[in-house]
LODOMAR-863809 format. One record per atom (N, C-alpha, C): x, y, z. Coordinates in steps of 0.001 Angstrom, whole numbers, padded with zeros to 6 digits, always signed. Each point is the difference from the previous one (the first is absolute). Example, Ala and Ser with C-alpha at 12.3 -4.5 7.8 and 13.67 -1.06 7.14 Angstrom:
<nodes>
+013190-005690+007800;-000890+001190+000000;+000900+001200+000000;-000350+001050-000720;+000820+001190+000060;-000770+001090+000730;
</nodes>
This chain:
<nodes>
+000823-001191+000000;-000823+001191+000000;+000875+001266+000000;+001186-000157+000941;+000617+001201-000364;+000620+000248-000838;+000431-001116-001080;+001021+000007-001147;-000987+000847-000814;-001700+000110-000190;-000521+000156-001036;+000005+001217+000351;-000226+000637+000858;-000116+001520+000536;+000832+000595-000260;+001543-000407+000291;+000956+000528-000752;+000132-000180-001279;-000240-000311-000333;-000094-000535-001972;-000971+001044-000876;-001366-000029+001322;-001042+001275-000820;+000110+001497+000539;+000941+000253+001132;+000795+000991+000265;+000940+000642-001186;+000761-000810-000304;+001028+000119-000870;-000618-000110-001663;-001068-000381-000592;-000442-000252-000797;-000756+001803+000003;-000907+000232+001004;-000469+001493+000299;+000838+000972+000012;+001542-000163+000199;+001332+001194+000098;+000227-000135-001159;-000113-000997-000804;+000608-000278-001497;-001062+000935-001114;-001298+000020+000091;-000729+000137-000724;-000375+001631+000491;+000450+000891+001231;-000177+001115+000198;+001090+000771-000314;+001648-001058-000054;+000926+000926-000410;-000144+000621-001292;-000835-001091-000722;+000291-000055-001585;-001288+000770-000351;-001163-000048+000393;-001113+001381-000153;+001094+001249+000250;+000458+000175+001106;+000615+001155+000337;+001184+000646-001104;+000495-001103-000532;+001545+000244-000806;-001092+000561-001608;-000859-000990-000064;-000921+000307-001645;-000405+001386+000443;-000541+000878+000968;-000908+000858+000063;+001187+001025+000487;+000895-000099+000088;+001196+001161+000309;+000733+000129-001167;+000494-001075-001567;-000108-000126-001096;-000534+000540-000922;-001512-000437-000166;-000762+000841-000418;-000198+001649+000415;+000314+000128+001025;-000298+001659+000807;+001532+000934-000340;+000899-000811-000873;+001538+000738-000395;+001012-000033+000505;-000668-001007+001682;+001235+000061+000598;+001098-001378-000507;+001210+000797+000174;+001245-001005+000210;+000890+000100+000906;+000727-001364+000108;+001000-000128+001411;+001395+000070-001299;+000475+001197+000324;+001887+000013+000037;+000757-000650+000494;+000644-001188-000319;+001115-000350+000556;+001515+000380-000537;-000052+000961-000981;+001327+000078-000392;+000713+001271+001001;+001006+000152-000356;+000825+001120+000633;-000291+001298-000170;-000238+000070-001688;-000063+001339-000869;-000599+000943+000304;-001334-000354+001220;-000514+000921+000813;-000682-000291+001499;-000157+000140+000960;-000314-000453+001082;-000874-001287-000594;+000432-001129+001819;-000939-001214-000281;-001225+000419+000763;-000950-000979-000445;-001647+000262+000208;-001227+000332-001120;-000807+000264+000802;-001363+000152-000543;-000282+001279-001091;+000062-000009-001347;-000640+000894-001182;-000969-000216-000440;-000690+001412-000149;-001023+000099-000813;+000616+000459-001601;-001044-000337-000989;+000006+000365-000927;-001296+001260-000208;+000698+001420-000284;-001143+000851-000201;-000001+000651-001242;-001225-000027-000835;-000406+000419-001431;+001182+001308-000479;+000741+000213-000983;-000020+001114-000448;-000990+001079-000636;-000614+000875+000648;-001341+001030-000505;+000985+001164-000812;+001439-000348-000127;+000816+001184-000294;+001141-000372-000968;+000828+000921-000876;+000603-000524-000981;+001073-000570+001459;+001054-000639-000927;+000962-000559+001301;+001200+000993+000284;+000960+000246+000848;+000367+000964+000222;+001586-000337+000258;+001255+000568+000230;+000893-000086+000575;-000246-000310+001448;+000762-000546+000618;-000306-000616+001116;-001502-000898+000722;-000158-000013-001281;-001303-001254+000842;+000455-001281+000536;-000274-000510+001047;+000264-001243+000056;-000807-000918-000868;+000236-000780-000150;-001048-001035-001324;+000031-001153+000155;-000356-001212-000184;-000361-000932-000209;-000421-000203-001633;+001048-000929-000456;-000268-000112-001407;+000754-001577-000688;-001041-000565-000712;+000653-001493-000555;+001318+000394-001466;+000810-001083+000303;+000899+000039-000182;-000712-000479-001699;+000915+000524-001249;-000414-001238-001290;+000833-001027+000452;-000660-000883-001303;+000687-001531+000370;+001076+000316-001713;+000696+000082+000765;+001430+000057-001093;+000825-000940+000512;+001280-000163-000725;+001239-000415+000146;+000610+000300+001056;-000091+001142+000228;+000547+000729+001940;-000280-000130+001075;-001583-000515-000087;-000690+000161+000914;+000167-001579+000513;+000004-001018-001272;+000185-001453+000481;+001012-000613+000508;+001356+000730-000559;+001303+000187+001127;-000176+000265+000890;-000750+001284+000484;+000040+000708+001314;-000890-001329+001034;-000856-000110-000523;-000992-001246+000474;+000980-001332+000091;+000705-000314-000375;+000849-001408-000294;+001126+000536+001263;+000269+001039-000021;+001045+000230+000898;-000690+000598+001652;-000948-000144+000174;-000756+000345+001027;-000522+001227+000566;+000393+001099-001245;-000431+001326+000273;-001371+000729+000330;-000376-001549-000673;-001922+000722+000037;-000969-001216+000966;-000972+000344+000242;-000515-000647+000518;-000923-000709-000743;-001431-001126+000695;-000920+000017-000987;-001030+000276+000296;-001084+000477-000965;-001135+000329+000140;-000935+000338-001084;-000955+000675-000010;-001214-000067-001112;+000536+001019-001402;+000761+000168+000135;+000428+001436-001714;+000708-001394-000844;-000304+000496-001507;+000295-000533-000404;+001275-001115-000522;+000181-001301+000206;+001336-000386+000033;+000032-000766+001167;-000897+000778+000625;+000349-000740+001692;+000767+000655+000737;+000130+001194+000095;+000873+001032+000695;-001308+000659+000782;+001052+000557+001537;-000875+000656+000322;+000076+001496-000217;-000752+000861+000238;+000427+001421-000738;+000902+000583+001440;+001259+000785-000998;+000798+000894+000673;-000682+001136+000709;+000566+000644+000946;-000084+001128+001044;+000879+000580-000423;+000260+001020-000759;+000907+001302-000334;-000146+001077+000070;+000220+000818+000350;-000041+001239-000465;+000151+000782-001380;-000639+001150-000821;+000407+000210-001282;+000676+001136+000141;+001114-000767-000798;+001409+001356-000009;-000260+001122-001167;-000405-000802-000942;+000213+000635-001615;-001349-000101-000733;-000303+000963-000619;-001436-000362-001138;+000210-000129-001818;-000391+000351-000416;+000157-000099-001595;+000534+001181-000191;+000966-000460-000938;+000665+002006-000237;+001058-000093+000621;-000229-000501+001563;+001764-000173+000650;+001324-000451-000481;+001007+001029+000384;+001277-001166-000491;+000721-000146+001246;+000369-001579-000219;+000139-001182+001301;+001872+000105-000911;+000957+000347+000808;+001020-000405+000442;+000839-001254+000978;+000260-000622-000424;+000601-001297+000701;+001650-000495+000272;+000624+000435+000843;+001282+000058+000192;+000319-001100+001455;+000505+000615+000869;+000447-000613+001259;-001258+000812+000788;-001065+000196+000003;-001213+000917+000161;-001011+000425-001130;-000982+000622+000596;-000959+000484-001003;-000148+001212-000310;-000360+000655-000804;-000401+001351-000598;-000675-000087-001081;-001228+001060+000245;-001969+000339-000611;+000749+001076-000045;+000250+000246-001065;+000206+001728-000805;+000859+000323+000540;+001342-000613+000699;+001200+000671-000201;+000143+000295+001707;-001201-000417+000539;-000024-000048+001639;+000152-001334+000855;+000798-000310+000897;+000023-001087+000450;-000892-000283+001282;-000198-001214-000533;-001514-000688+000794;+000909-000733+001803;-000387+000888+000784;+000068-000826+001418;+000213-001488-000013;+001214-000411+000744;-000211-001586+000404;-000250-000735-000969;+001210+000258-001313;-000623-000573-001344;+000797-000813-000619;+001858-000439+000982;+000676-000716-000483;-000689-001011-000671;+001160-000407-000991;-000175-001279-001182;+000725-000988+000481;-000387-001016+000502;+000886-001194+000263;+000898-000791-001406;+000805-000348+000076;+000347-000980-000868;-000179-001336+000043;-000204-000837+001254;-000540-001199+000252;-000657+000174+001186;-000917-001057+000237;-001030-000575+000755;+000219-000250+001322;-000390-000187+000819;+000465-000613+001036;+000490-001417+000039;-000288-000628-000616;+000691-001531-000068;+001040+000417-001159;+000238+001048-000122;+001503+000486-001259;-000525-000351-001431;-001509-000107-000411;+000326-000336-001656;-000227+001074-000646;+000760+000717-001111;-000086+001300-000572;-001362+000345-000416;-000189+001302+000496;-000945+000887-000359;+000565+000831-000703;-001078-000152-001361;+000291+001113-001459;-001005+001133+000360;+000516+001278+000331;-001054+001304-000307;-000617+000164-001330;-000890+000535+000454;-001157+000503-001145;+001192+000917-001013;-000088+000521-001185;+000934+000997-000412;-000881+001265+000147;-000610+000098+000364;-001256+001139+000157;-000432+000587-001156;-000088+001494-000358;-000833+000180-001099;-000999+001192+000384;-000516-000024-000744;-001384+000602-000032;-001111-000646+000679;-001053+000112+000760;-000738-000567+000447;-001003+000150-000886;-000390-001435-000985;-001388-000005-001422;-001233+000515+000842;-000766+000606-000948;-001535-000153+000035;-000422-000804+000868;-001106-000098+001164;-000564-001027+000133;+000731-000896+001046;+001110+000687+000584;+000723-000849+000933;+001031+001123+001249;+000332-000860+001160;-000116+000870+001286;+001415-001045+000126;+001262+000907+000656;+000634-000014+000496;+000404-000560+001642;+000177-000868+000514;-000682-000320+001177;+001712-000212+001412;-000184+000442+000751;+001084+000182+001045;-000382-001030+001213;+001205-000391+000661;-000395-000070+001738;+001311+000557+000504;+000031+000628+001378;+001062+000110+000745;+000773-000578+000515;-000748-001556-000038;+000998-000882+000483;+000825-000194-000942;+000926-000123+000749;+001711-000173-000990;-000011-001571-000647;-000538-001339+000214;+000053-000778-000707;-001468-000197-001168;-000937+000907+000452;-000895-000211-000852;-000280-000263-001163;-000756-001072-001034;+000015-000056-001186;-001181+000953-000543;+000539+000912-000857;-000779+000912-000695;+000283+000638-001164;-000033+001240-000376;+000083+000565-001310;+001634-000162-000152;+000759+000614+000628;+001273-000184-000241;+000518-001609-000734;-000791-000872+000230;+000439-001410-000264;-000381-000163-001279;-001857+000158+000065;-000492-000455-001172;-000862+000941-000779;+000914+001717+000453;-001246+000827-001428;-001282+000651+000313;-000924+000623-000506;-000749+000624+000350;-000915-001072-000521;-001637-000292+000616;-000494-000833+000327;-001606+000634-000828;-000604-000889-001163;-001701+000712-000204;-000820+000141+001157;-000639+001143-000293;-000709+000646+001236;-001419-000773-000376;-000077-000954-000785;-001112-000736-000220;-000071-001288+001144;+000691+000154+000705;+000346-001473+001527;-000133+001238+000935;-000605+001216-000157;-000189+000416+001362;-001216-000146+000590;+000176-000191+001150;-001006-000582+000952;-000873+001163+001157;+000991+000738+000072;-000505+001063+001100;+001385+000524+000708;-000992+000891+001215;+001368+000236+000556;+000162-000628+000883;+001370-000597+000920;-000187-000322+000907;-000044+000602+001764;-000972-000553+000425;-000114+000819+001865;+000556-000994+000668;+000488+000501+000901;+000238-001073+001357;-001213+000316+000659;-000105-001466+000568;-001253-000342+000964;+000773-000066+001164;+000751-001581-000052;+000581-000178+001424;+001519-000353-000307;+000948+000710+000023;+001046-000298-000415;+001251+000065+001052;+000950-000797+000137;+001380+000207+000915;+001123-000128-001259;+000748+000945+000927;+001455+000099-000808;+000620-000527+001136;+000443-000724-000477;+001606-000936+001127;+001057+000416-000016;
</nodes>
């Protein structure tokens, strides 16, 4: 008798986590586990506005050639955007029209971007090729983090603003 109680205990925690996880899903929220910006609880909130320099964002990655390295090498996580990635947390450095400089750092028109070193390898040491930068095309957003190992524009380029998702809020978040 008590094995079953615990069984329909645990059967009732199973089936309320997972209402709870679908209905916080559906409602925009996501859990961060990467570095690139505090861990914890995000919302995803509508853009009602063109997108801006410094928005934080939430946006799916394409499924290219870069992105399946980055994924093969453990950079990304998984989740519902297309490919099976989950969408990045960045900030936008650059818009269309921008010119993206790429050296031992970054520079958007000849100004250098905060906390923007370029690594040459990874943390497990396998070479990282910079973006050569450019012009930032039509139709695509430039994307930053402050963290110094972060994978982002510097790595792989300015990104279609057609994978944007919203912006992102912190709900419940810790920085360690």
């Amino acid at each position: 008798m008590r094995r079953r109680r615990v069984l329909l205990f645990m059967t009732g925690a199973a089936v309320f986590v997972s209402a709870l996880t679908a209905a916080a899903f559906t409602g925009g929220y996501r859990l961060n586990l990467t570095p690139s910006e505090p861990l914890g609880l995000w919302r995803i909130e509508g853009l009602q506005r063109p997108v801006s320099i410094g928005d934080l964002v939430f946006l799916c990655p394409p499924m290219t050639a870069v992105f399946a390295e980055a994924w093969r090498r453990g950079y990304l996580r998984r989740g519902l955007c297309p490919g099976g990635f989950a969408p990045l947390i960045k900030t936008v450095a650059a818009l269309p029209g921008q010119r993206v400089e790429i050296t031992d750092h970054v520079l958007i028109d000849g100004r250098p971007v905060p906390a923007s070193s370029v690594s040459r390898r990874d943390g497990e040491g396998r070479v990282l090729l910079p973006d050569p930068g450019g012009v930032v095309p039509p139709h695509h957003l430039f994307l930053h983090s402050s963290f110094a190992s972060s994978y982002d524009s510097r790595y792989f380029g300015p990104l279609p603003d057609s994978g944007l998702l919203g912006l992102a809020r912190p709900v419940f978040i810790f920085d360690p």
